[in-house]
C-alpha positions, 0 to 999 in steps of 0.5 A: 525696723526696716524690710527690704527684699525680705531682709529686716534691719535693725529695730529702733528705739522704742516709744511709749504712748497712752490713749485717752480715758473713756466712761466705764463699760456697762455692767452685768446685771446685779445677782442676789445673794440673800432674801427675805420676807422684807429685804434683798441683798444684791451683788454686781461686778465691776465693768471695765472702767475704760482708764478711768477708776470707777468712783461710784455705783448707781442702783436703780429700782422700780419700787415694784410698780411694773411701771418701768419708772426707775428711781435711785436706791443706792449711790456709793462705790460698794459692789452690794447693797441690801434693799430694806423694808420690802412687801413678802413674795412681791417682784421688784425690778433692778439695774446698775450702772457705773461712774469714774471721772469720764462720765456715767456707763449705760445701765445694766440689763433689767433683772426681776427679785422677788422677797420671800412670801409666808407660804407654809413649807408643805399645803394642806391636801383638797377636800372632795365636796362631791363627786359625779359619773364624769367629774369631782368637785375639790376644794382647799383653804388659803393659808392663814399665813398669806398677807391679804396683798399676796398674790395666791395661786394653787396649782392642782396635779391629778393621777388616775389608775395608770400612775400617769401625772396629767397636766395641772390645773392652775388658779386663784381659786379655792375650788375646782370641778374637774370634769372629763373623768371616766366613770366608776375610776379611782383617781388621787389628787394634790396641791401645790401653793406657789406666791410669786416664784416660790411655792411649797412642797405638794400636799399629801394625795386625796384619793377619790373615785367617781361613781357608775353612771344609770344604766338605760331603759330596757329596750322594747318591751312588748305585751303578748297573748292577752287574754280576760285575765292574763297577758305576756310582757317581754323585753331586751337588755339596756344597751347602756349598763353604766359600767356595771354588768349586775344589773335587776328588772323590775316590774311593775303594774297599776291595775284596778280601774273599772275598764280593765285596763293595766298599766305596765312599768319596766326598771332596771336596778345597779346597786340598788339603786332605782335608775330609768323606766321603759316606755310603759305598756297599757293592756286592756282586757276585753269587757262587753258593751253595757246593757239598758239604763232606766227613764230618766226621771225629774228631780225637783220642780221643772222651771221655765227654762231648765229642768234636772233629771237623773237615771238609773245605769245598767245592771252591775257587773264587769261591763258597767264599770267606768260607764258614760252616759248619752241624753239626747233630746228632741222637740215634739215639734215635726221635723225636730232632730234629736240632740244631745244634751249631756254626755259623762260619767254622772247619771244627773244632769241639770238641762238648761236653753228651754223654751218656756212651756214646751213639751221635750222627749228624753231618753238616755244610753250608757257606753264603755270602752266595747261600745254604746248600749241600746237606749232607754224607753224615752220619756216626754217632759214640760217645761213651765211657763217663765218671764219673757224674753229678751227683747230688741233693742229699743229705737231712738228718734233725738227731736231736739237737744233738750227731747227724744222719743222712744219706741219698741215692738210688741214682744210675744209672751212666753206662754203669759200676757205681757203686762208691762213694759219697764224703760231705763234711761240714764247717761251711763250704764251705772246711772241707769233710772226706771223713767217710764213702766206701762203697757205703751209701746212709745215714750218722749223723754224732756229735760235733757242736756245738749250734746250729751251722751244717753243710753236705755235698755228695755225689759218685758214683764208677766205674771212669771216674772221680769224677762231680760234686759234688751241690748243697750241703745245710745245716743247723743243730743245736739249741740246747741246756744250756751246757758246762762252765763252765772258770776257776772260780778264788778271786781275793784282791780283788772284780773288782766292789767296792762301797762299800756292802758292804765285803769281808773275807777271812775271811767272804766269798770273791770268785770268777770264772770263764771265760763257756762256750759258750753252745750257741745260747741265751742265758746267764741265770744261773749256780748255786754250790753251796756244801755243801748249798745252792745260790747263782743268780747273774746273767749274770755271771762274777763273785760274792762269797759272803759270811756265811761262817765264818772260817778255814773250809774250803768245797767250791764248784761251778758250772754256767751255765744258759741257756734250755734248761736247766742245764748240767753241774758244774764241777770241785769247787774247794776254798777256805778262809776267812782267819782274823779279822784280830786285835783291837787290844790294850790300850795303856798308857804305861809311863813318863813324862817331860816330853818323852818317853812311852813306850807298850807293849801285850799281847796281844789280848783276842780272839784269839790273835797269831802271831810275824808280827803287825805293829803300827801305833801312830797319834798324833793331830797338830794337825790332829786326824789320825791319823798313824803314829808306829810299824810293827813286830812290837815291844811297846813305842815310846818317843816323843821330842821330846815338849813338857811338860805336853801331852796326846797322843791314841793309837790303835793296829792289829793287822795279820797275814795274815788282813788288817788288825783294828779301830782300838783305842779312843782312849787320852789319855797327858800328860807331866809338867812338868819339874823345875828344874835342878841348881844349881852349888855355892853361894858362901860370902863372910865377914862379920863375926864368925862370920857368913857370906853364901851365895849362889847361881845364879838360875833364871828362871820355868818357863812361867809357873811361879815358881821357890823355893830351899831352902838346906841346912846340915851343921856339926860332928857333923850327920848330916843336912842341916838346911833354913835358907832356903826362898824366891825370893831368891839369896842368905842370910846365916848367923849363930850359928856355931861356930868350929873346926868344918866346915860343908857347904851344897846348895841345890836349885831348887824349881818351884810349879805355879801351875795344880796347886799342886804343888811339885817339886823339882829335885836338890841342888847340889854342896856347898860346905865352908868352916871357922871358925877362931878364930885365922885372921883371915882365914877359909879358905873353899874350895869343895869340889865333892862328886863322886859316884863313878862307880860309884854314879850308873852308868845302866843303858845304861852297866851294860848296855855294861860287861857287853857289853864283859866278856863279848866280852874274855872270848870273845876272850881264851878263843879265844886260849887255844884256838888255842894249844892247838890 
């Protein structure tokens, strides 16, 4: 419409219009409707689905981990969904959100459920353990139908006398102190069992009342008019009745003891109940001092340095009674002070520190809580003549390492003569030994060890008996050169080797020997005489003389030498040089075959070899090693198995008792190549007229080598055999022969070295014989095989056996005849 100075026209069509669609707002949180011990049942709302339907609703759970890790649980277009399979009084976290076709709403709010726990609907009420002035100790039990997993918590309410609930106490718990109560109060108690948010009804109250609390001690008791027999005791209340007004005194005395002293205890009672003491009182009665105690007397023997006397106390009564005794003694000597030597209850003393064969005077008083009563009548006592006593010290004057001298004073005897002297010496106090026993005042001590500690100690001795030992005096003896050296022996191998010089047993010669007492200086080396010269060596116990002369005797000596000097020789050790081991002989090969070799060698060029000498032939392998091939005394070694034509590279070694020779030079033998093979005997076959074919067996090629054949004819009178064919083919045809004569034919393989252009030639066949006769119309031709007799072709193993067997029939057979003669 249209407005115009307050005028409105009229209004136009009206148009329709629809605005886009937008995902759902957020939902509400979701609502429980049900829960159990393992499900909950939750509902939600549908938000504004924005123009767009809604399709689908997404509920989310933390699966009850409090981890704010959220994972899908339901996914449908319902408005409600139950959660199974759930833990009891466990809290569980959800929210919702919303789907149409425009998207996904935000998440609801997050909301806490709990499913229900096992708790029973009303606890059990706490049990009271025990109670106090100001506190009670409770107790109660976890209900048997919580899980283990259940989180427990026991809620504890209190009601004293004014009906007033107080605060609760909260806690895991199964007990608890409640603490800050006021005495002698009744109060009541319940409990409630809560597991997650829900809890059971209060328990049924337990009533129980804290007890009084001990009234204090009473205050200031005192004791009054003291008489001989009587005394007055007063006191005022506690100032503490631990809350009670009905309290009783008690009191209490320990009377009896010889002083007559009392002791006085004050209680207070509740309930009959003993509670604390007063400060206790003493009193003590007035008593008079003692009177006069009898001489002390002997008891026993007097000895030389002690004595035991006894007395008797003063006259019974009231004043004797808890009595101690005073000796005193005093020297006869002018000028001696009086001493007291015992002070106490008994009236035997045992007086000890006495000088032998001294007169002492003794008297003895008696003393009570009044005063000291007068002295007895004195009395003078000897004591015996004893041993004597200690004496000084020793002095030791050290003269040398292996001498000392001793000297001592002349000690006052203890009323006796001295009639010896007894010196003990020894390197500790244990090993202490009685080395001199006389009237002398001096002793030299020999045979002692250099820087050695010693000590001694001396005792006087009379007709009463030995006195005490002296104080003990060390001393040290001097360093001095070190002792013979012991063990000095020749050993087969260095105990120290090195790489850089090898040792041999025929110029050097490896010694050891035992460390000796180094007599309190440091070792620092060791000489070898060796003959005329001198060899130092280091602080060690080992050494290796070299560049000495093989097969040689020597004369060693050694001392050891430390900071004083040198010590003596050792005992002379006499020693020889192994001869040089043997030098390598002369290899040579002494004879050859396509697979074999056999090698010999003589005598060394060097030195002369002995019956034991063993060789060691080593052979070159594959991997350009030398490998040993032979061991033993033997001149001669025959290799088999060998291949043809092959280099081989030898060295050989000389061992005997002067040790192991040199490697001989490296020696290159080669086998030969080998010969063709004995053919079989050729066949004859007719042709026409007086011609015939031969032929023969064929050899392939030798490693590459070609192989020719040579045939060989003998006719008529022929002394000798005459060549007729030589060349690569099996087979030739003989022509122009005489008939009625006899014909002999060999052949022989022959093998051309193509890398030498040698030929050799292997044996000849057996022959073959045939006959041309002219009457025959079939020529006769019959192969006779030539067999060489075998005596002619022996070998020389085969001769060796024969006449091995001739000569062992011939001793058998003459010690038959013997045995029948005999």
């Amino acid at each position: 419409l249209t407005v115009c100075n307050s005028v409105k026209g009229p209004s136009s069509d009206a148009r329709a219009f629809t605005t886009h669609s937008d995902p759902p707002d957020n939902p509400l949180p979701p609502r429980l409707s049900h829960r159990t011990k393992s499900s909950l049942t939750l509902q939600w709302k549908p938000p504004a689905d924005n123009g767009s339907k809604i399709t689908n609703y997404v509920l989310e759970w933390d699966e009850g981990k409090k981890n704010s890790i959220f994972r899908e649980y339901y996914v449908g277009h319902q408005r409600h969904c139950k959660v199974m399979r759930l833990c009891p009084a466990v809290g569980y976290t959800f929210r919702v959100a919303a789907l149409n076709d425009i998207g996904t709403s935000g998440f609801s709010t997050e909301v806490l459920f709990y499913t229900t726990g096992s708790l029973p609907q009303t606890s059990l009420p706490p049990r009271l353990v025990q109670t106090g002035p100001s506190w009670v100790t409770l107790e109660w039990t976890r209900p048997n139908s919580c899980s283990t997993e259940e989180v427990v918590t026991y809620t504890l309410e209190m009601q004293d006398e004014t009906k007033v609930l107080n605060s609760p106490l909260l806690g895991l718990e199964l007990n608890r102190k409640v603490e800050s109560l006021r005495r002698n109060t009744q109060y009541k108690f319940r409990l409630i069992i809560c597991s997650g948010e829900w809890c059971s009804a209060p328990s049924s109250l337990l009533v129980c009342k804290t007890t009084p609390d001990r009234p204090g001690p009473p205050v200031n008791p005192a004791v009054n008019t003291v008489t001989y027999h009587s005394f007055c005791v007063t006191w005022e209340p506690p100032q503490d009745d631990g809350g009670s007004g009905d309290l009783t005194y008690v009191l209490e005395i320990s009377e009896g003891n010889s002083e007559g002293v009392s002791e006085v205890y004050l209680l207070c009672l509740l309930n009959v109940l003993l509670v604390q003491c007063s400060d206790d009182l003493t009193v003590c009665t007035h008593i008079p001092p003692p009177g006069r105690c009898q001489p002390p007397s002997i008891v026993g023997n007097v000895k030389h340095r002690e004595m035991t006397l006894q007395w008797d106390g003063p006259l019974c009564g009231e004043e004797s009674e808890n009595v101690e005794f005073s000796l005193e003694m005093c020297a006869m000597e002018e000028g001696s002070e009086p001493t007291e030597v015992y002070c106490g209850c008994k009236a035997e003393c045992t007086v000890g520190n006495l000088l032998p064969g001294t007169t002492y005077r003794f008297q003895v008083r008696a003393a009570n809580s009044a005063g000291y009563g007068p002295y007895s009548e004195s009395v003078e006592i000897s004591t015996a003549a004893g041993p004597p006593g200690q004496c000084s010290p020793p002095a030791i004057n050290v003269t040398s390492h292996t001498c000392a001298e001793v000297t001592w004073e002349n000690k006052e005897s203890s009323g006796i003569d001295i009639s010896e002297y007894r010196l003990d010496w020894g390197r500790d106090l244990d090993s202490l030994e009685l080395v001199y026993s006389g009237t002398e005042t001096y002793f030299q001590i020999s045979n002692l060890e250099a820087s050695t500690d010693y000590c001694c100690r001396l005792q006087a001795v009379n007709q009463a008996g030995a006195g005490p030992y002296s104080d003990l005096v060390t001393c040290q003896s001097p360093a001095a050169a070190p002792d013979v050296v012991s063990g000095f022996r020749l050993v087969d191998h260095p105990l120290n080797p090195t790489e850089s010089e090898p040792f041999s047993h025929s110029t050097s010669l490896a010694l050891t020997w035992d460390e000796p007492h180094c007599n309190g200086a440091e070792m620092t080396s060791y000489s070898i005489s060796v003959g005329d010269s001198i060899i130092t060596t280091g602080n060690v116990t080992c050494h290796i003389i070299r560049d000495l002369l093989p097969d040689s005797e020597y004369s060693l000596q050694i001392r050891a030498e430390n900071e004083m000097g040198p010590g003596p020789f050792s005992q002379t050790l006499t020693v020889r040089t192994r001869p040089l081991p043997p030098s390598p002989p002369r290899l040579e090969c002494a004879a050859v075959g396509p697979q074999s070799l056999k090698l010999r060698w003589g005598f060394s060029s060097r030195s002369q070899l002995t019956e034991d000498t063993t060789y060691v032939l080593q052979m070159e392998d594959r991997n350009q090693r030398f490998v040993v091939v032979y061991r033993g005394p033997s001149h001669t070694f025959k290799l088999q198995r060998l291949s043809e034509s092959s280099r081989y590279r030898f060295r050989i070694q000389a061992v005997s008792e002067a040790g192991e020779g040199p490697f001989s030079e490296t020696y290159t033998f080669c086998t030969t190549k080998s010969l063709p093979q004995t053919l079989k005997a050729p066949r004859v076959v007719q042709l026409e007229g007086n011609a015939r074919e031969v032929t023969w067996e064929s050899i392939p090629p030798m490693r590459g080598d070609r192989i020719s054949y040579v045939l060989q004819v003998l006719g008529g009178r022929e002394a000798d055999y005459k060549q007729v064919y030589k060349g690569d083919e099996t087979s030739f045809q003989l022509s122009g022969l005489q008939w009625n004569t006899d014909y002999r034919v060999r052949v022989f393989a022959c093998r051309r070295c193509a890398d030498t252009l040698q030929e050799l030639c292997g044996s000849f066949s057996p022959s073959a014989h045939f006959n041309l006769r002219r009457s025959d119309a079939t020529l006769a031709v019959e192969a006779d095989v030539t067999r060489v007799p075998m005596g002619s072709t022996l070998t020389d193993e085969q001769f060796a056996g024969l006449m091995v067997f001739g000569v062992a029939s011939l001793s058998v057979l003459m010690a038959f005849l013997l045995q029948l003669l005999i």
